[in-house]
C-alpha positions in Angstrom: 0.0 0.0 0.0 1.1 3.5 -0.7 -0.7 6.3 0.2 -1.0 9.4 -1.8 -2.2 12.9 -0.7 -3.7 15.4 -2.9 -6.0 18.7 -2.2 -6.0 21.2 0.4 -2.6 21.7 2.9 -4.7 23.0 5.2 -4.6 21.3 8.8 -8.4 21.8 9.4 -9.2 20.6 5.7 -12.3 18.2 6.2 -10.5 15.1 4.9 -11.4 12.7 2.8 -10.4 9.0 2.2 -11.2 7.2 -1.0 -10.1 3.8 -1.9 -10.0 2.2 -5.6 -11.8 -0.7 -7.0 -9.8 -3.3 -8.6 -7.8 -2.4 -12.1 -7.7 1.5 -10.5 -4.9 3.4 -8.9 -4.9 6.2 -6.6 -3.8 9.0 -9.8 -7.4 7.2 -11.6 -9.0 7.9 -8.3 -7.8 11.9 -8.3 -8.5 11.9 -11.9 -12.4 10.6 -11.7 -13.1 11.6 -8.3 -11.3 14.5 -6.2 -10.8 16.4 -8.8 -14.0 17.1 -9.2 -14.9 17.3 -5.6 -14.0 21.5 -5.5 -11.5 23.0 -3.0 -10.9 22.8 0.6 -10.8 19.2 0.9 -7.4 16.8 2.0 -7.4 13.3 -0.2 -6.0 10.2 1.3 -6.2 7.8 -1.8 -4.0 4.7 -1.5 -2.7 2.4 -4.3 -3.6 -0.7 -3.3 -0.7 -4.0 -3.6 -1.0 -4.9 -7.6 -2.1 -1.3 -8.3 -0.3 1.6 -9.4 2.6 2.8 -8.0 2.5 -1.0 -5.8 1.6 -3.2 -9.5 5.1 -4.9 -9.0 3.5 -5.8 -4.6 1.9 -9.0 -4.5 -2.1 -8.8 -3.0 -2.5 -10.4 -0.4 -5.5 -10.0 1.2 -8.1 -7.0 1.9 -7.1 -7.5 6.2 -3.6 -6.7 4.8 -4.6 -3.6 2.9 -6.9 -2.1 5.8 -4.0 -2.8 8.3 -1.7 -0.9 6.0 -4.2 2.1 5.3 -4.7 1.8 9.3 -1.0 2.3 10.3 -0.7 4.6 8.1 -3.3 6.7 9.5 -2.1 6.6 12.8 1.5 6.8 12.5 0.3 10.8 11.0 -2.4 11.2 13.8 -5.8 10.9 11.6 -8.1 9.5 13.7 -11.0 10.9 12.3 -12.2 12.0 8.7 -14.9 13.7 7.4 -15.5 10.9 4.5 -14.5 7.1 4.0 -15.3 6.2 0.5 -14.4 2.5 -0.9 -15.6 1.4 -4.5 -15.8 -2.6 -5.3 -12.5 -3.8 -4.2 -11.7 -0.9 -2.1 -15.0 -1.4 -0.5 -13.9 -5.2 1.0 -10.9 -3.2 2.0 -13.0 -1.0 3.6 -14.9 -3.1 5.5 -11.6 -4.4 6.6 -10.6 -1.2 7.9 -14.0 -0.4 9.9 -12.9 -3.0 12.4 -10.5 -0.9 13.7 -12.3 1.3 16.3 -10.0 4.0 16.8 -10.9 5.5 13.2 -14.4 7.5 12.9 -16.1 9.0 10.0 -18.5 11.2 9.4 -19.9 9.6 6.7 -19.4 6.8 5.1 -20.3 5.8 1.1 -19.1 2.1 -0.2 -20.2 1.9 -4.0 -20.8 -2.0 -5.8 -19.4 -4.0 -2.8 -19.4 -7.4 -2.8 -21.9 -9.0 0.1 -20.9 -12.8 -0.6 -20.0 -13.7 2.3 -18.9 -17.6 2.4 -20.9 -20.5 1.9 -21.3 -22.6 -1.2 -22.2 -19.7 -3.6 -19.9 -17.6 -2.6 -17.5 -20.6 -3.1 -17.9 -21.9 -6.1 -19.0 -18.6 -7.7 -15.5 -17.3 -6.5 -14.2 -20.5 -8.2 -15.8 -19.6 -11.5 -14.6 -16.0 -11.1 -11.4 -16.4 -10.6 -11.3 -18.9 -13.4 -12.7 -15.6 -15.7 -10.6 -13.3 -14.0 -7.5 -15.3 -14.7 -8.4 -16.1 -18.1 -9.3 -12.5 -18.9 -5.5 -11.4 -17.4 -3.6 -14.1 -19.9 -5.8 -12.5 -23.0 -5.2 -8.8 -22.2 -1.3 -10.5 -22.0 -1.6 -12.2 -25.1 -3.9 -9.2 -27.1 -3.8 -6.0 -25.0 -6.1 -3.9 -27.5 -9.1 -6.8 -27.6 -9.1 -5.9 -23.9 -9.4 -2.2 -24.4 -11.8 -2.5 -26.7 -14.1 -4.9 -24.4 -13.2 -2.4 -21.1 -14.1 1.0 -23.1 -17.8 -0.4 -23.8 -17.8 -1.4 -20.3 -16.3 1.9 -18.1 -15.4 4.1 -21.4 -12.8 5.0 -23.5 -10.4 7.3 -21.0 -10.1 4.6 -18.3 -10.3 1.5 -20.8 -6.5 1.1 -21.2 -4.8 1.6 -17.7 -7.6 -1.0 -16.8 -6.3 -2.8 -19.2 -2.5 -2.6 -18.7 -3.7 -3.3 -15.2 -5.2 -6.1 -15.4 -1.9 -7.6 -17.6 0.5 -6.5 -14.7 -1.6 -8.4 -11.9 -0.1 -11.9 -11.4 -2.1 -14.6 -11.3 -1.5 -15.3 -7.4 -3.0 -11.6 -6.8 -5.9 -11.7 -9.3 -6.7 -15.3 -7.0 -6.2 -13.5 -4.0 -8.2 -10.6 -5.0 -11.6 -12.7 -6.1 -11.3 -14.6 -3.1 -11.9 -12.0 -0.8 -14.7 -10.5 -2.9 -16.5 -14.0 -2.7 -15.7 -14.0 1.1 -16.6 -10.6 2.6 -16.3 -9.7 6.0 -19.2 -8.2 6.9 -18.2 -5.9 10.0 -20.8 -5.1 12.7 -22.3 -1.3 12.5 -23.4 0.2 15.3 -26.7 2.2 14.3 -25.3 5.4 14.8 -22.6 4.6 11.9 -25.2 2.9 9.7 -27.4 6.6 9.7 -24.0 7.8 8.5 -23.0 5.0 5.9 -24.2 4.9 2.1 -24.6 1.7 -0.2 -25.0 2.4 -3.3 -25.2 0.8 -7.0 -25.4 1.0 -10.6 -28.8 -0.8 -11.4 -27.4 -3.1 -14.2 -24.4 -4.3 -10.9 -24.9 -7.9 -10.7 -24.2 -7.5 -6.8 -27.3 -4.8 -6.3 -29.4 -8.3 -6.5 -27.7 -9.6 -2.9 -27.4 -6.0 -1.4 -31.3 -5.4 -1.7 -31.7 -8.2 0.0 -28.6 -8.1 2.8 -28.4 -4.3 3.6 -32.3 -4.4 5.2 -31.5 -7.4 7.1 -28.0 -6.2 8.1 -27.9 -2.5 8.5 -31.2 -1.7 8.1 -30.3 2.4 9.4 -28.3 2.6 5.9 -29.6 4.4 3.1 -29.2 2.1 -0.2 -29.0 4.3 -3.5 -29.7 2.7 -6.7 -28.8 4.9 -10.4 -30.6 3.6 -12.9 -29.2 3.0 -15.8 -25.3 2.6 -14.9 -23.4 -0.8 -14.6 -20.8 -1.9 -12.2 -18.8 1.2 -10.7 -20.0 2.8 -14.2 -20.8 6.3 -13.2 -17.8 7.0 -11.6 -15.9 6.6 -14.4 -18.2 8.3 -17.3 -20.0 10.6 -14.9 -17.1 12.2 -12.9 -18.4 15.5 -13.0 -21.5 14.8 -11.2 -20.2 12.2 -9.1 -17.7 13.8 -7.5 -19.8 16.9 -7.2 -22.2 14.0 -5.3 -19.5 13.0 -3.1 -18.8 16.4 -2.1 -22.5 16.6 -0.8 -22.1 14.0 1.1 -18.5 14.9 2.7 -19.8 18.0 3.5 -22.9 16.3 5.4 -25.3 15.7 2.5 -26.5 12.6 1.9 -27.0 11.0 -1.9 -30.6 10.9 -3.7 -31.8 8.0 -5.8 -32.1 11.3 -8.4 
């Protein structure tokens, strides 16, 4: 993990952390996101292990990650930020990372996380996954533009290719590692006081909005769950920066997102 700092220098600067979904980076993260957040905020935006500035750092696990993000935090006295934001990927991490109850955050928004939790599903669909996932990795390796071209109808044509170069870089072991932990989620226990404060939300076309309808009533039932029709898996982000990070400044700032 590295952690990278952009925005305001300011020592009172609501701050704000956001962690990437798999095949992002930190600099794709300030690109899509806090850039378009406006002034007057501190980012905290890590490259995960296999991401970015870490590609050549094996993943190990999400535990791993938070525990990195965690030291981190502490070792420059941030205890408490105005926004903890985690997208796919980063949002396992970030469940990870809520476990450690010397952190607090305002608010809290976790886009297209995974709720498989264990179990025979979540077990043999992580099989099958990783089985795509791998064979997607040696095809990028073997015909990088084939997967730009399948990645920029999926997320659009300005992220399509560090996706792709991404996803070539992985190794296998880490590409394993990573599906495994989004097949076998940690689910942390939120008080209700942080569920008031915490955000789901999805793309309506994500094929894990089917599980979170039915997992974030049962489960955290003081949660708002935002559904945007229309967008696919960690979609908007990518192809609606503008708004979403104008969104995410709403809710730093102690707004809280619309299904508008």
């Amino acid at each position: 993990m590295n952690m990278h700092v952009y925005g305001s220098s300011a020592d009172d600067s609501p701050t704000v952390l956001l962690i990437h979904p798999m095949l992002s980076s930190a600099s794709r993260m300030k690109t899509a996101v806090a850039d378009h957040m406006g002034d007057g905020l501190r980012f905290l935006v890590p490259d995960l292990s296999a991401h970015g500035d870490e590609a050549s750092a094996p993943y190990v696990s999400a535990a791993a990650e938070a525990a990195a993000i965690h030291s981190w935090l502490v070792d420059h006295g941030i205890r408490r930020l105005a926004l903890g934001f985690g997208a796919s990927l980063g949002g396992v991490v970030f469940f990870e990372l809520l476990r450690f109850l010397d952190l607090s955050f305002d608010r809290l928004f976790i886009e297209g996380v995974s709720f498989y939790s264990g179990g025979p599903i979540s077990r043999t669909g992580g099989a099958i996954l990783s089985h795509i996932m791998v064979a997607k990795h040696r095809k990028a390796v073997r015909d990088p533009e084939a997967g730009v071209r399948k990645l920029a109808r999926l997320f659009g044509e300005e992220v399509a290719r560090p996706m792709a170069e991404s996803l070539a870089a992985m190794s296998e072991e880490s590409i394993r590692a990573i599906v495994r932990d989004c097949s076998r989620v940690t689910l942390p226990h939120l008080s209700p006081d942080v569920q008031r404060r915490c955000t789901f939300a999805y793309g309506q076309k994500d094929s894990d909005l089917r599980l979170a309808r039915r997992t974030v009533p049962r489960l955290y039932p003081d949660a708002e769950l935002v559904v945007w029709p229309g967008w696919g898996h960690c979609e908007r982000m990518s192809r609606d920066s503008r708004a979403y990070g104008a969104m995410l400044r709403n809710v730093a700032l102690g707004g809280r997102e619309t299904t508008a």
